[in-house]
mmCIF file of the C-alpha atoms, coordinates in Angstrom:
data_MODEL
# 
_entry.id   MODEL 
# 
loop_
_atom_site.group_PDB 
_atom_site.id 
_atom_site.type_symbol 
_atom_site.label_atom_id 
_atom_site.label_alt_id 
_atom_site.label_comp_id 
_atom_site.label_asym_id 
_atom_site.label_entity_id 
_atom_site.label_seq_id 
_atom_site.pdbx_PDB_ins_code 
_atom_site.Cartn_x 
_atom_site.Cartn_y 
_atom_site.Cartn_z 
_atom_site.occupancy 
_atom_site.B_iso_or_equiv 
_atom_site.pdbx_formal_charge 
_atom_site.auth_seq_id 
_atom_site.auth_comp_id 
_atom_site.auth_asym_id 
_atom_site.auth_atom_id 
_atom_site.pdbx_PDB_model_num 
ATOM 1   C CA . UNK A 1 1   ? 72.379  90.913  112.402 1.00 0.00 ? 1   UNK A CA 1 
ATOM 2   C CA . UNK A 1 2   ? 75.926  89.367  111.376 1.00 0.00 ? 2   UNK A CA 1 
ATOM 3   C CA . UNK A 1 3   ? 79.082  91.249  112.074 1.00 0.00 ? 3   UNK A CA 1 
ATOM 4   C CA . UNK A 1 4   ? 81.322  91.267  109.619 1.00 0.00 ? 4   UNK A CA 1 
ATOM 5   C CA . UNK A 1 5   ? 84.744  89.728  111.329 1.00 0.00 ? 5   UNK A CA 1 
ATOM 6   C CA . UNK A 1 6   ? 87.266  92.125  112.121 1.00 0.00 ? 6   UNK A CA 1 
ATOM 7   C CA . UNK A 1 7   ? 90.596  90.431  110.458 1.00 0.00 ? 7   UNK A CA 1 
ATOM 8   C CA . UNK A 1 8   ? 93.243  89.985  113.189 1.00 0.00 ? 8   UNK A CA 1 
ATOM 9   C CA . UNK A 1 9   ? 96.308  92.551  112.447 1.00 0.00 ? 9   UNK A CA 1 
ATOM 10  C CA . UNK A 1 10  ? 99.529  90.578  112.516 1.00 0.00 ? 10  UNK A CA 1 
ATOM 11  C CA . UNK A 1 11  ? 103.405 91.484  113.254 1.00 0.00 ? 11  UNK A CA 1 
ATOM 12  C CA . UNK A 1 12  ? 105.881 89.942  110.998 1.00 0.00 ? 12  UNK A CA 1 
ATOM 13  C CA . UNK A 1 13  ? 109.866 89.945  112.416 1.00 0.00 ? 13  UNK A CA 1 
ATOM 14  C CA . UNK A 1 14  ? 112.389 91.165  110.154 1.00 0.00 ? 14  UNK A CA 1 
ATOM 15  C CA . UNK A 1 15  ? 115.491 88.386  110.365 1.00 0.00 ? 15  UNK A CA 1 
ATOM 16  C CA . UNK A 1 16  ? 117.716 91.142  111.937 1.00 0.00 ? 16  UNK A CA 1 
ATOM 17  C CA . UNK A 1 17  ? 114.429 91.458  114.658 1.00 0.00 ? 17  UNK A CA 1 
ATOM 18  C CA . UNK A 1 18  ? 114.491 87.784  115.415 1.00 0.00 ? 18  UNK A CA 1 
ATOM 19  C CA . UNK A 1 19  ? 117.909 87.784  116.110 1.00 0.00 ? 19  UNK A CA 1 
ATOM 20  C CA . UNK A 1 20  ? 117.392 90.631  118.500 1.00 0.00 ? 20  UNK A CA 1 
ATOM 21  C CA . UNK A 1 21  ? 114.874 88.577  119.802 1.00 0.00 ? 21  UNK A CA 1 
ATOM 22  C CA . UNK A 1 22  ? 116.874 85.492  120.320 1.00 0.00 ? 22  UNK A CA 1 
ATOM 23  C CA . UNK A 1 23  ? 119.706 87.510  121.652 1.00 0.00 ? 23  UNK A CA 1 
ATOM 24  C CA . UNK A 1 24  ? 117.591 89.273  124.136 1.00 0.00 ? 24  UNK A CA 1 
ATOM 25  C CA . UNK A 1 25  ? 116.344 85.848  125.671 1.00 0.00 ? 25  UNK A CA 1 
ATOM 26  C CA . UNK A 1 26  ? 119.763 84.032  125.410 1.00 0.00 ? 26  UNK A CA 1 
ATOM 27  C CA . UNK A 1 27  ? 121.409 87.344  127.975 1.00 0.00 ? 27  UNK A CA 1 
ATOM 28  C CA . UNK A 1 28  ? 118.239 87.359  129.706 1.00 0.00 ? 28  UNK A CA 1 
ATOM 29  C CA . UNK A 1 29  ? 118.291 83.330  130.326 1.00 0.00 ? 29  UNK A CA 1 
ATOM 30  C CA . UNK A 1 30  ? 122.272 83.319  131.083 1.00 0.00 ? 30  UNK A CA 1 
ATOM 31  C CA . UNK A 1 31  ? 122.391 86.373  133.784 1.00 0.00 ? 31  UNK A CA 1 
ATOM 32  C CA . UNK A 1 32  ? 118.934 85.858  135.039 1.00 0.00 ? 32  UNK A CA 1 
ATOM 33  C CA . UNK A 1 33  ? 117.416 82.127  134.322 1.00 0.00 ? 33  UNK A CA 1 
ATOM 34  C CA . UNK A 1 34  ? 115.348 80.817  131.905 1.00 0.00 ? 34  UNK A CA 1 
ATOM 35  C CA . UNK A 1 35  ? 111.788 81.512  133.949 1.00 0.00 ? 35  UNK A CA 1 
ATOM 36  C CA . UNK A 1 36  ? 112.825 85.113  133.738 1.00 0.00 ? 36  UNK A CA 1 
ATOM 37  C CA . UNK A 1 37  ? 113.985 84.642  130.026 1.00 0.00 ? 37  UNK A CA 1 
ATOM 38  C CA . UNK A 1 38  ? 110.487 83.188  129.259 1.00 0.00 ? 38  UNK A CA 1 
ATOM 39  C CA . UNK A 1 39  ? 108.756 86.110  131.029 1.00 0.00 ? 39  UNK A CA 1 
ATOM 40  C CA . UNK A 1 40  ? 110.365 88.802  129.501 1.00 0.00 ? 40  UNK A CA 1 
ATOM 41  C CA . UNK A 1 41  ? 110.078 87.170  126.135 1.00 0.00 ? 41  UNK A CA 1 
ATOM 42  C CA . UNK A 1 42  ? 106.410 86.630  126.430 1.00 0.00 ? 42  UNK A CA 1 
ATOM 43  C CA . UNK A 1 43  ? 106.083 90.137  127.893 1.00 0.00 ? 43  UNK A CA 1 
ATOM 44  C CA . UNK A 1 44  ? 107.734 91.507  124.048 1.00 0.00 ? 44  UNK A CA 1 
ATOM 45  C CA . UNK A 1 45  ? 105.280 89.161  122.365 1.00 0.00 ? 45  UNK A CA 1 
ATOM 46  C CA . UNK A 1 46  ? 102.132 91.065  124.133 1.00 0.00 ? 46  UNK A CA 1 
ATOM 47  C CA . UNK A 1 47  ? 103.989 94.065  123.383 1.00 0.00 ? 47  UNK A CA 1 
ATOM 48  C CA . UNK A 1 48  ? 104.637 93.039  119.968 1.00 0.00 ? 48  UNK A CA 1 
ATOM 49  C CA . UNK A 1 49  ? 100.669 91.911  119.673 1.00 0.00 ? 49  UNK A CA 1 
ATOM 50  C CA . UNK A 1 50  ? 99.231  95.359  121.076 1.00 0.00 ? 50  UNK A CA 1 
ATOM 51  C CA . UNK A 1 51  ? 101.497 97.471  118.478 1.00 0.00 ? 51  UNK A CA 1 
ATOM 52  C CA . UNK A 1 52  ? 100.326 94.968  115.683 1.00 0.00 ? 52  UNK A CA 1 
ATOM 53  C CA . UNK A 1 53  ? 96.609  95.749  116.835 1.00 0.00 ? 53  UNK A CA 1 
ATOM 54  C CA . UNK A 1 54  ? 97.206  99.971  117.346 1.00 0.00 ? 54  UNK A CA 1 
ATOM 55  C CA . UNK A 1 55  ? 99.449  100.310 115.020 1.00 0.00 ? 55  UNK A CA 1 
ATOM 56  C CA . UNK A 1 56  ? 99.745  103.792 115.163 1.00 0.00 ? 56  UNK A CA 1 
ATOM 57  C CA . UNK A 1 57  ? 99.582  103.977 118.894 1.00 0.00 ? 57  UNK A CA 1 
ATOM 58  C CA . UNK A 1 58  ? 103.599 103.850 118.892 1.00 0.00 ? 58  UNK A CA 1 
ATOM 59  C CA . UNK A 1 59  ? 105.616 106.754 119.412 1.00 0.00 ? 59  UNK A CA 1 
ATOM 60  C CA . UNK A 1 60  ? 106.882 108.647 115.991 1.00 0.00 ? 60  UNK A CA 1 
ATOM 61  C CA . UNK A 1 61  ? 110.958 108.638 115.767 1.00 0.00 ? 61  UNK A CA 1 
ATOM 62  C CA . UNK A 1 62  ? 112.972 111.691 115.091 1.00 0.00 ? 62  UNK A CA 1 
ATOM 63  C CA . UNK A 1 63  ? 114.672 111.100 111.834 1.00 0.00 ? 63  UNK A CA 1 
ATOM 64  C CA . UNK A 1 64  ? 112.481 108.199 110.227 1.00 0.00 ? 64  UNK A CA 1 
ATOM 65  C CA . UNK A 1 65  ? 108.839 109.498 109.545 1.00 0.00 ? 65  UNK A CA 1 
ATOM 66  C CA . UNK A 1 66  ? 107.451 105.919 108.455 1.00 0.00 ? 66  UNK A CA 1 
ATOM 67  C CA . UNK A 1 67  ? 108.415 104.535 111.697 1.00 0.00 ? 67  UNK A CA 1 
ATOM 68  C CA . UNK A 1 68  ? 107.045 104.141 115.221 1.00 0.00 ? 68  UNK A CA 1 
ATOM 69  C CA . UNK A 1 69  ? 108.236 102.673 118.839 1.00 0.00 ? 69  UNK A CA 1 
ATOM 70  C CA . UNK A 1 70  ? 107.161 100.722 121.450 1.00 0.00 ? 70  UNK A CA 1 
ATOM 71  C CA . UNK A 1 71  ? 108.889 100.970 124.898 1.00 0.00 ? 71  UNK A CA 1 
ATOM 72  C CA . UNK A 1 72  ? 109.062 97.563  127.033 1.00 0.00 ? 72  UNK A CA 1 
ATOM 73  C CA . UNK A 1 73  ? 109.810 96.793  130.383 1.00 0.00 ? 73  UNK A CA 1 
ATOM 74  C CA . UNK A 1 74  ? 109.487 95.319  133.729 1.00 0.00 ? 74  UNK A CA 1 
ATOM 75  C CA . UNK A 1 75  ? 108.038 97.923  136.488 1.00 0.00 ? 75  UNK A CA 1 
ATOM 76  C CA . UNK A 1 76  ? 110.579 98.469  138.411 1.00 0.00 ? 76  UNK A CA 1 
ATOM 77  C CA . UNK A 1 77  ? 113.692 98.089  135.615 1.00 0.00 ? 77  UNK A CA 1 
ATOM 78  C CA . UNK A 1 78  ? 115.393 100.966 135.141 1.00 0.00 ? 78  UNK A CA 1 
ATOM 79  C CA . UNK A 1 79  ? 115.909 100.367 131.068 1.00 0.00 ? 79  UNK A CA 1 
ATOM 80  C CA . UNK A 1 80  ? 113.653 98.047  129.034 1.00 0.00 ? 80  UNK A CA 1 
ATOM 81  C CA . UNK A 1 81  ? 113.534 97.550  125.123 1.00 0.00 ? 81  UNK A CA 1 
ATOM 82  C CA . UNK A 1 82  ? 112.343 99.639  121.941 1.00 0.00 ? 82  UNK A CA 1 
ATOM 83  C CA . UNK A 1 83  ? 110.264 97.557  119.379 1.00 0.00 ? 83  UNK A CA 1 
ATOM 84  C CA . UNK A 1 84  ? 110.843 99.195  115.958 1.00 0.00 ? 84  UNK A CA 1 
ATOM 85  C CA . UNK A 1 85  ? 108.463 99.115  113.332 1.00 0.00 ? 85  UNK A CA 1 
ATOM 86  C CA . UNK A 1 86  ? 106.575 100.426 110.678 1.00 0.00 ? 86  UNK A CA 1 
ATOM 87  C CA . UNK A 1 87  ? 102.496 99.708  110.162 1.00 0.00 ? 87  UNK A CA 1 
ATOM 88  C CA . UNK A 1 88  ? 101.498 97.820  107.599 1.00 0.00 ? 88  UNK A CA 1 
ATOM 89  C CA . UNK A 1 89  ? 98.479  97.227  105.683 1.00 0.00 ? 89  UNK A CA 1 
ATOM 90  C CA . UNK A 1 90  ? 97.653  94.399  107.844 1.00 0.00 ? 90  UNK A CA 1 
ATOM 91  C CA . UNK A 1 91  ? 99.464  95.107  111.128 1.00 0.00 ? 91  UNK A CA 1 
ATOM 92  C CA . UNK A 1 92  ? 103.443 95.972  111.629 1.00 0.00 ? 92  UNK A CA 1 
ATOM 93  C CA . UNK A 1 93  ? 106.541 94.795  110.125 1.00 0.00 ? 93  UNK A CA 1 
ATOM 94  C CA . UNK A 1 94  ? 109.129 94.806  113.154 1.00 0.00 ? 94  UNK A CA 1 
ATOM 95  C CA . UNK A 1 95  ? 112.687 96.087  112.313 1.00 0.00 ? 95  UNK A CA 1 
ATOM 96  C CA . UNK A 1 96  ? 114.399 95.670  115.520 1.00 0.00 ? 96  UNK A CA 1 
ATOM 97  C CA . UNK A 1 97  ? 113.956 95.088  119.140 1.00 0.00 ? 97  UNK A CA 1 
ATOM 98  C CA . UNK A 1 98  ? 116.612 97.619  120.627 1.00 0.00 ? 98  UNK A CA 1 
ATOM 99  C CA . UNK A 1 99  ? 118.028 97.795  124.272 1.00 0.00 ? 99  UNK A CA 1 
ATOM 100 C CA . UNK A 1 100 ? 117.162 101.287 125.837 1.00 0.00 ? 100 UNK A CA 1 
ATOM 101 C CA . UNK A 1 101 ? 120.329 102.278 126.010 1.00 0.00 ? 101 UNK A CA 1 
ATOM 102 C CA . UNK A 1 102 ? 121.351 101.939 122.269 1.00 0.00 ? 102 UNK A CA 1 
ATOM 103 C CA . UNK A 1 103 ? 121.232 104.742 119.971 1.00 0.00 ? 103 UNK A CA 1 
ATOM 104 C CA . UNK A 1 104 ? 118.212 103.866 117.862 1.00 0.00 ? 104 UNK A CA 1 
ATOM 105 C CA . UNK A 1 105 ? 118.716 106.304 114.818 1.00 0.00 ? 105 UNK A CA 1 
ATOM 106 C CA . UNK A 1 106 ? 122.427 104.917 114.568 1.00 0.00 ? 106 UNK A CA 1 
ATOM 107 C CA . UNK A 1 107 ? 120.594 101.291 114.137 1.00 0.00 ? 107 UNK A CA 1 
ATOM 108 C CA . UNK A 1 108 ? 118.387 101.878 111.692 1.00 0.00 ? 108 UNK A CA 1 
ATOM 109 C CA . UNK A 1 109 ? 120.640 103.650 109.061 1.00 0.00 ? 109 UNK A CA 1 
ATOM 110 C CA . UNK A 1 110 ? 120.305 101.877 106.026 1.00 0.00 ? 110 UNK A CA 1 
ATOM 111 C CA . UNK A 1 111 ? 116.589 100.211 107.109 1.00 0.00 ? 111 UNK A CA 1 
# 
């Protein structure tokens, strides 16, 4: 018997999200290195490719019914990153990628 083949989900960036992105691993690469840059960046992309394949798995935010969160970071890190998004018919659309410590609702007015 043939199974049918399950369409990968994907995640598409906004342009404000890939400059999050970009100035996530740019901080990360200057205070840390760029092996620990490249970590941390691949560690959002698995992030990134989990919430595109559970889309609804993310946590609901207060304020903005259509969209969910994913929290990031290292083990022992005491803040980490927020992946914003919304599901899609075929996986996410990612608004942001927000430092812990920023105040998300404040960052998504006008989304």
């Amino acid at each position: 018997m043939d199974e049918k083949a399950i369409p990968k989900r994907i995640a598409i960036l906004s342009p404000q999200a890939i400059q999050d992105y970009a100035q996530n691993h740019d901080y990360t690469s200057h205070a840390w290195g760029w092996p620990q840059a490249e970590n941390y960046s691949d560690m959002l992309d698995a992030a990134i490719e989990k919430a595109a394949a559970e889309p609804n798995a993310g946590k609901r935010i207060a304020g903005f019914p259509l969209y969910r969160a994913q929290f990031v970071k290292w083990s022992k890190a005491k803040n980490g990153h927020y992946i914003i998004y919304r599901p899609t018919e075929n996986g996410i659309y990612v608004l942001r990628i927000l430092h812990s410590a920023m105040d998300i609702p404040k960052h998504l007015e006008n989304k």
